[in-house]
C-alpha positions as CSV (number, residue, x, y, z in Angstrom):
1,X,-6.1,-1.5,32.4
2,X,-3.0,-2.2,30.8
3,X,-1.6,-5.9,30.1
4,X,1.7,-6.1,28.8
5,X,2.1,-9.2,26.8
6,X,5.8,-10.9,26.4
7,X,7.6,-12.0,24.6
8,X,5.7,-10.0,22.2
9,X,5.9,-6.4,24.1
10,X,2.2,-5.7,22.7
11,X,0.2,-3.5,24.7
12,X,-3.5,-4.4,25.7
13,X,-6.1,-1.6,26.6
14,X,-8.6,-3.0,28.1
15,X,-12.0,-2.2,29.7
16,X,-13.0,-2.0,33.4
17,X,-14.5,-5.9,33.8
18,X,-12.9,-7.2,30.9
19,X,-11.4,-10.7,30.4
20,X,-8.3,-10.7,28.7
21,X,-8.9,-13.4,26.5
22,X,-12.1,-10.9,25.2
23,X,-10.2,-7.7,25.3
24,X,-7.2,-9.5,23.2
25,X,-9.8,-10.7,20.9
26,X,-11.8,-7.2,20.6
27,X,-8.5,-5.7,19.6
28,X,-7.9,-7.8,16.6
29,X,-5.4,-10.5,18.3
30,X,-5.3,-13.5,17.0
31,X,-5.1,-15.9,20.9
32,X,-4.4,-19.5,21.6
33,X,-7.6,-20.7,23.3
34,X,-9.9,-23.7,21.8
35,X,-13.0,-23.2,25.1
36,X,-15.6,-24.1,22.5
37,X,-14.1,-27.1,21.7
38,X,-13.9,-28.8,24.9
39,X,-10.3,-28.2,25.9
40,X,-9.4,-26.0,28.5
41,X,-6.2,-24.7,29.4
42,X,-5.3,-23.9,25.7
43,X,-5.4,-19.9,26.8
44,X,-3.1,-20.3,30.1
45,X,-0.4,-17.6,30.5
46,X,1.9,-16.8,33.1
47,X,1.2,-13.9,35.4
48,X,5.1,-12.1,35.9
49,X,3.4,-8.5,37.3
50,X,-0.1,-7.3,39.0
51,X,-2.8,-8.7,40.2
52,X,-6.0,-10.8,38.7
53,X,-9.4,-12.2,39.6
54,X,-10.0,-15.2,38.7
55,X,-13.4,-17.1,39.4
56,X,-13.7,-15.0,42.6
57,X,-10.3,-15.5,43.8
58,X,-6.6,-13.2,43.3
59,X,-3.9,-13.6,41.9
60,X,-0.2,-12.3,42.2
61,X,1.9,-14.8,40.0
62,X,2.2,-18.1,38.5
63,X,-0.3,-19.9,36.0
64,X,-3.8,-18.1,35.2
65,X,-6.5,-19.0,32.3
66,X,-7.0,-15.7,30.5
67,X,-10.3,-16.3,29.0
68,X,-11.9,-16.2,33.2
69,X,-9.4,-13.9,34.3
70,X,-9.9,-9.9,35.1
71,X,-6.6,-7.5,35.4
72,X,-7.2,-5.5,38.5
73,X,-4.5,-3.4,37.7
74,X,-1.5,-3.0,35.1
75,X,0.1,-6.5,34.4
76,X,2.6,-7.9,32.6
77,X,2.1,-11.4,31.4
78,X,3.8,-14.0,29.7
79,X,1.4,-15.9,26.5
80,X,2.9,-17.5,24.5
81,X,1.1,-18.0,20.5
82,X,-0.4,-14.5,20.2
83,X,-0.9,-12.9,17.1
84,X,-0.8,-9.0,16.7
85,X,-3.4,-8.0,14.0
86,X,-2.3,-8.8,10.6
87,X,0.6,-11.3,11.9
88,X,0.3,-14.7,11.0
89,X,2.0,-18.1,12.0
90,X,5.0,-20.1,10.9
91,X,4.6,-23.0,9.3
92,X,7.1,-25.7,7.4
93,X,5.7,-27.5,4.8
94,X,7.2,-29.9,2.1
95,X,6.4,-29.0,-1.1
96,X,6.5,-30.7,-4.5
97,X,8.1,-28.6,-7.5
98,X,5.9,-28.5,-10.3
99,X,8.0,-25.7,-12.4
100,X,11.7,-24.5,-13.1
101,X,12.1,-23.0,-15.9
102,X,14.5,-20.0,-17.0
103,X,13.2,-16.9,-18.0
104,X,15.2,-14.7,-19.2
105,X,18.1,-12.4,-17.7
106,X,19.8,-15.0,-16.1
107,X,16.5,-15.8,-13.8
108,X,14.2,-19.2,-13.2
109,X,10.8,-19.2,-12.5
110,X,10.5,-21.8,-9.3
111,X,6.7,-23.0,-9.1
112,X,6.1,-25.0,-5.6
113,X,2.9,-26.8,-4.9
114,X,2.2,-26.9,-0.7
115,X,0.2,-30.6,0.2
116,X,-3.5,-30.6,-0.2
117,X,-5.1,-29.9,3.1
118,X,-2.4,-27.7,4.9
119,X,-3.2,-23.9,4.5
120,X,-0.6,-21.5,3.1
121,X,-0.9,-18.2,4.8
122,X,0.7,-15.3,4.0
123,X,0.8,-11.4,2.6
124,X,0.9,-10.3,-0.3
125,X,5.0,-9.2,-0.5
126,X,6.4,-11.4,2.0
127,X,8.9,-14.2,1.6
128,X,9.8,-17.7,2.6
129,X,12.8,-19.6,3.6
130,X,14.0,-22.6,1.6
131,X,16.2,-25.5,3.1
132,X,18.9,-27.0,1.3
133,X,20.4,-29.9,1.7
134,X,23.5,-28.9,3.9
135,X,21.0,-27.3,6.3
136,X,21.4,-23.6,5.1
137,X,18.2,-21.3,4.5
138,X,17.9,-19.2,1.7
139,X,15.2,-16.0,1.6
140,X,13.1,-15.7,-1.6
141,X,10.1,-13.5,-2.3
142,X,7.0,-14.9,-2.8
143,X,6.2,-13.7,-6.4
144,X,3.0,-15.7,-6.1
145,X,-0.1,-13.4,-4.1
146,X,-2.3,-15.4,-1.2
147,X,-5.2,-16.1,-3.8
148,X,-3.2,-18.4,-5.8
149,X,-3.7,-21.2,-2.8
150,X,-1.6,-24.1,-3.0
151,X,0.9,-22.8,-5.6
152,X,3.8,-20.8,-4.8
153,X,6.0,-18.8,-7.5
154,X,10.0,-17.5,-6.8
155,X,12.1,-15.8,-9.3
156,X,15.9,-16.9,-8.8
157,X,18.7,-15.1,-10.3
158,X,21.3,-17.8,-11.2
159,X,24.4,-16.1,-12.0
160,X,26.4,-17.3,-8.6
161,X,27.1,-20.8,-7.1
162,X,24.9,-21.0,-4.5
163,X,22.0,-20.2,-6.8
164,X,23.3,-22.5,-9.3
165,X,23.1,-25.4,-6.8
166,X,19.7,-24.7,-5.0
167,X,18.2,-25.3,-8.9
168,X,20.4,-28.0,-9.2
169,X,18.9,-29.3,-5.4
170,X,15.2,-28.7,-6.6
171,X,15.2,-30.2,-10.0
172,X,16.8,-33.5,-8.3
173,X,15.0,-34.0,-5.4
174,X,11.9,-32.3,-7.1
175,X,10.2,-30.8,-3.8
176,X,11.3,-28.3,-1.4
177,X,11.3,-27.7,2.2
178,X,9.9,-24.5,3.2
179,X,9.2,-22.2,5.9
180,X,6.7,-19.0,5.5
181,X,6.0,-16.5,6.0
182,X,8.2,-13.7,6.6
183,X,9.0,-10.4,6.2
184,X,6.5,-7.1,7.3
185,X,6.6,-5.4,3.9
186,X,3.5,-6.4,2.7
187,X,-0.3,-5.3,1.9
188,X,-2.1,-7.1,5.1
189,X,-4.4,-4.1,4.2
190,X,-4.9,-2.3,0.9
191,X,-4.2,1.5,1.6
192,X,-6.5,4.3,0.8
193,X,-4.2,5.9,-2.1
194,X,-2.1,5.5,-4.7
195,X,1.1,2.7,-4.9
196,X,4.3,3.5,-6.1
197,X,5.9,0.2,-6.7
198,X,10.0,0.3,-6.4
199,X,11.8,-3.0,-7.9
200,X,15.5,-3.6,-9.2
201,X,16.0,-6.9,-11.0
202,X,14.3,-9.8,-9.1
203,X,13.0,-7.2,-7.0
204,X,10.8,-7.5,-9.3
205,X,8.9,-10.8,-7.2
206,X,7.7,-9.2,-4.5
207,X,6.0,-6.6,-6.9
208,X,4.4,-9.1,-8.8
209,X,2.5,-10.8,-5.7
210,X,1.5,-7.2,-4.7
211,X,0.0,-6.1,-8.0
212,X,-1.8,-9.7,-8.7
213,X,-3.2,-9.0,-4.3
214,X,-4.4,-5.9,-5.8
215,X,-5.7,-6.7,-9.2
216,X,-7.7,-9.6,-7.4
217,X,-8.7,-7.5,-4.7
218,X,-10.2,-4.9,-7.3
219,X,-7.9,-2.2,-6.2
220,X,-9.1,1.1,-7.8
221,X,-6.1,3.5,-6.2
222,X,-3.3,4.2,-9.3
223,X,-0.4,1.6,-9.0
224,X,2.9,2.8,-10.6
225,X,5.7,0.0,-11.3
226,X,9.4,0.6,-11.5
227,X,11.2,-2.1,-12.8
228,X,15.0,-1.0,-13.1
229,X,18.0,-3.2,-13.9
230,X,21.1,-2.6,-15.4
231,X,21.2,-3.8,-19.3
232,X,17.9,-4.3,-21.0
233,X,18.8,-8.3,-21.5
234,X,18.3,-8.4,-17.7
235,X,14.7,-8.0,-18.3
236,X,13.3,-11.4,-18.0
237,X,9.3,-12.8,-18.7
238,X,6.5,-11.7,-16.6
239,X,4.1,-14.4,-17.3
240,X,1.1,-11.7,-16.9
241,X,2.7,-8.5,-18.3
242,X,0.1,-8.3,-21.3
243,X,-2.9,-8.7,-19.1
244,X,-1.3,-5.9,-17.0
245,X,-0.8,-3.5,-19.9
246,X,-4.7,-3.7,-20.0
247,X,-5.8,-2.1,-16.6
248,X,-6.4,1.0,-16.3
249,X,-5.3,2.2,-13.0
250,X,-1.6,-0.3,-13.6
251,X,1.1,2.3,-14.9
252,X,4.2,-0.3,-16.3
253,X,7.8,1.7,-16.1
254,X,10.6,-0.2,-17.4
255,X,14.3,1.6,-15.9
256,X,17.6,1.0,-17.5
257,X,20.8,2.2,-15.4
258,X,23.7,1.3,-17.4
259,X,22.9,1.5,-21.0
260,X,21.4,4.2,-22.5
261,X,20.6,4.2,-26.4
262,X,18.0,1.3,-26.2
263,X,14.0,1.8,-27.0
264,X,13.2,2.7,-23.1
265,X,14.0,4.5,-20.4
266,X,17.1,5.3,-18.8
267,X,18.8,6.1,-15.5
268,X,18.0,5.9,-11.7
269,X,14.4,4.5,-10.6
270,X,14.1,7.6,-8.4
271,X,14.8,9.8,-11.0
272,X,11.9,7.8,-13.4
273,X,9.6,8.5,-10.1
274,X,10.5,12.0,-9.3
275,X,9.7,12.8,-13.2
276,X,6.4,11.2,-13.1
277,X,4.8,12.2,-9.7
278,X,5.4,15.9,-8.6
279,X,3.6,15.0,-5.3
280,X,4.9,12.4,-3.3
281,X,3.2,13.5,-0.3
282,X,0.1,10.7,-0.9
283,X,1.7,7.7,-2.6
284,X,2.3,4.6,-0.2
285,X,5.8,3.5,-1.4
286,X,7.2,-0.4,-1.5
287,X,10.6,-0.9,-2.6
288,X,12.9,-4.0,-3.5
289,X,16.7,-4.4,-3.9
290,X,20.0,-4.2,-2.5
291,X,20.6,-2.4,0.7
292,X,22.9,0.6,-1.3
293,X,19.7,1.0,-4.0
294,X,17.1,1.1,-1.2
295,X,18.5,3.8,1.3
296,X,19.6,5.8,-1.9
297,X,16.1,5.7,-3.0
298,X,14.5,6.6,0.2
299,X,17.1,9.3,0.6
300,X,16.6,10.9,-3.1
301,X,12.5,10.3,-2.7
302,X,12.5,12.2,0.9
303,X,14.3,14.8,-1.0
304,X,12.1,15.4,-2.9
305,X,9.0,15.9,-1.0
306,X,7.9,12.3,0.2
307,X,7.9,11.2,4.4
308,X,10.1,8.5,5.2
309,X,7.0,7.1,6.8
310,X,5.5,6.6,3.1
311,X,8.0,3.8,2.2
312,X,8.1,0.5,3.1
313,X,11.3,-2.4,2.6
314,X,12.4,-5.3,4.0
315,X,15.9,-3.8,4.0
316,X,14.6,-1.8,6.8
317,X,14.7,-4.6,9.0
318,X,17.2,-7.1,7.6
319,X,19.9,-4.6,7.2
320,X,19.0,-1.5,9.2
321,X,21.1,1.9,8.7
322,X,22.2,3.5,11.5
């Protein structure tokens, strides 16, 4: 049997006899329901198409509990709270700043501390909102990777206004309101091959929670880093760059674009990619940067061998190319 969940649109497969609330659960979905804890109704949904049996008696709409109830044929039904495998809730949290400092290149290192007691969960790569004081929300990686609990890290370029005054807004007030997480660029599950890692200036962040998720995790795959930005001086402190020198399966690539002449390399991050790896056919790619550097990257890296598949950015779903 099928049961179409909204407003989700997931599709649940389930087994002749099966209980929705158990098939959703078998299949990795993450369901509001609290039965074992002596209070019912949590797992209610509404029943918009087909029919169900429920403690001996059929339904064709309205109200149902899907932890007692049996699809007796494709439904569609409206719950409310379910998780797809790997998806995780929003949550808002005030959090107290315990660092802003700059770092080089124009860019602060934000460290934000979440209250004792309330879990922060989130991927590896995603990012959070932050609210500032005339209501706005601002996006920022999380630089920071899920094993570092409580504290959160964010790289801000300050070279505009608005930047200038969200610094200005955290070092006054000294906490932050946040929401988190966001964004489906991120390593929910390590893959079984190599990384290619893709960053232009504070890019940069959402690379650095990936490769700390990995380095924790004991990831053994190779993991390439591209870290491109226009003038060398734009290169600011990674707090753990030393320690990353020492792995051996962590390859460090640093990219300039607009000067050439200085001790590195220069040019395009594609082109630094396409020189290093003649086979892009297994690498699992994760890019970060401006709409223009993303689709140019994708474009140059399909060219030259890799499927668009491979590569994953937020840019994909924030600004999507026709």
């Amino acid at each position: 049997m099928r049961v179409t969940l909204q407003p989700s649109g997931a599709v649940l497969e389930l087994v002749p006899g099966e209980r929705i609330l158990e098939g959703a659960r078998r299949l990795g979905y993450e369901c509001p329901q609290a039965c074992r804890n002596g209070v019912c109704h949590v797992c209610a949904a509404l029943l918009v198409e087909g029919r169900v049996q429920q403690a001996g008696e059929v339904r064709d709409h309205g109200e149902f509990y899907t932890c007692i109830a049996e699809p007796l044929e494709d439904c569609i039904v409206l719950w409310d709270g379910v998780l797809a495998p790997g998806e995780l809730p929003l949550h808002k949290l005030s959090c107290q700043l315990s660092e802003c400092v700059e770092v080089g290149g124009d860019v602060w290192r934000v460290r934000l501390r979440a209250p004792a007691g309330r879990a922060v969960r989130y991927h590896a790569g995603q990012y959070l909102m932050i609210e500032r004081e005339n209501g706005e929300k601002s996006a920022f990686s999380l630089a920071s990777a899920p094993h570092a609990g409580r504290e959160l890290e964010l790289h801000v370029l300050v070279r505009e206004d608005s930047a200038r005054s969200l610094i200005e807004q955290l070092q006054r007030n000294q906490m932050a309101r946040i929401e988190l997480p966001f964004g489906d660029t991120h390593l929910a599950e390590l893959p079984d091959g190599p990384l290619v890692l893709i960053a232009a200036g504070t890019g940069m962040a959402q690379m650095h929670s990936l490769i700390e998720h990995c380095r924790a995790s004991g990831f053994k795959h190779p993991v390439h880093l591209y870290w491109g930005v226009r003038r060398p001086e734009d290169f600011y402190e990674i707090e753990h760059w030393d320690q990353w020198k020492q792995l051996p399966n962590l390859f460090l690539h640093k990219v300039v674009s607009d000067l050439c002449g200085w001790e590195g390399r220069c040019g395009l991050l594609h082109e630094a990619v396409c020189e290093d790896i003649s086979d892009l056919k297994a690498v699992h790619v994760y890019a970060s940067g401006s709409p223009a550097m993303i689709y140019g990257t994708l474009d140059a890296l399909v060219d030259a061998g890799m499927d668009a598949h491979q590569m994953r950015a937020d840019v994909f779903a924030y600004a999507p190319r026709p």
